[in-house]
C-alpha positions in Angstrom: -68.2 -106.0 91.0 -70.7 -106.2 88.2 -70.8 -103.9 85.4 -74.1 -102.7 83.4 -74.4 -101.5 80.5 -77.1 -98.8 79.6 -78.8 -99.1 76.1 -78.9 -95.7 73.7 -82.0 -95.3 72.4 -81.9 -91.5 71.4 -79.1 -91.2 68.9 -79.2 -89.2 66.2 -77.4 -90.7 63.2 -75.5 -88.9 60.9 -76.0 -90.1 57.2 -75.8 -87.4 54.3 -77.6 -87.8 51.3 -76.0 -86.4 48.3 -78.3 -85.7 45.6 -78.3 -83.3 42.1 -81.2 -81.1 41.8 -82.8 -80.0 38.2 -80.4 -77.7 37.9 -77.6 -80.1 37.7 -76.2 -78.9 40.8 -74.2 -81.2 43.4 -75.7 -81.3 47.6 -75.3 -83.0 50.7 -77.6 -83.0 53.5 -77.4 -84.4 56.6 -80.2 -85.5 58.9 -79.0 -83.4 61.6 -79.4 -80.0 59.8 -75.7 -80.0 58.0 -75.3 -79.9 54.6 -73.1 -78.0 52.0 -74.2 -77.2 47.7 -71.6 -77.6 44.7 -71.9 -76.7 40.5 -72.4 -79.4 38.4 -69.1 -80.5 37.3 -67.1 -83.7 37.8 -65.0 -82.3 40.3 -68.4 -80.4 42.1 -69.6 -84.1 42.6 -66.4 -85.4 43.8 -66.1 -82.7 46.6 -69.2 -82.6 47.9 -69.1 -86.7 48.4 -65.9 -86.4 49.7 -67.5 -83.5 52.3 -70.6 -85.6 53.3 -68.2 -88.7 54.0 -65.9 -86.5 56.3 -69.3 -84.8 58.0 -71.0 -88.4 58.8 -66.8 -89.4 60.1 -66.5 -86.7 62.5 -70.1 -86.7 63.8 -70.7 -90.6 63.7 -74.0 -90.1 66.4 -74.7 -88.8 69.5 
């Protein structure tokens, strides 16, 4: 028996970016349309880092 193996070549990946804007204000977005927006404190950043790691986890591509 022989066994192929098909090649993706449509997958959408799944890397946030998490930025601050002018404002001083904490954001993630995601490639794929998902994305979330914090304040501006130390705990804001930590949060929405924490968020964008767990989004790219569950959705690693398609």
């Amino acid at each position: 028996m022989r066994t192929t193996t098909r090649r993706r070549t449509a997958r959408r990946s799944h890397h946030p970016s998490v930025t601050c804007d002018a404002q001083g204000r904490w954001h993630w977005l995601c490639p794929c349309g998902a994305g979330a927006f914090g304040g501006s404190g130390p705990t804001d950043w930590h949060w929405i880092v924490t968020a964008a790691l767990v989004h790219e986890g569950a959705t690693p591509g398609e």
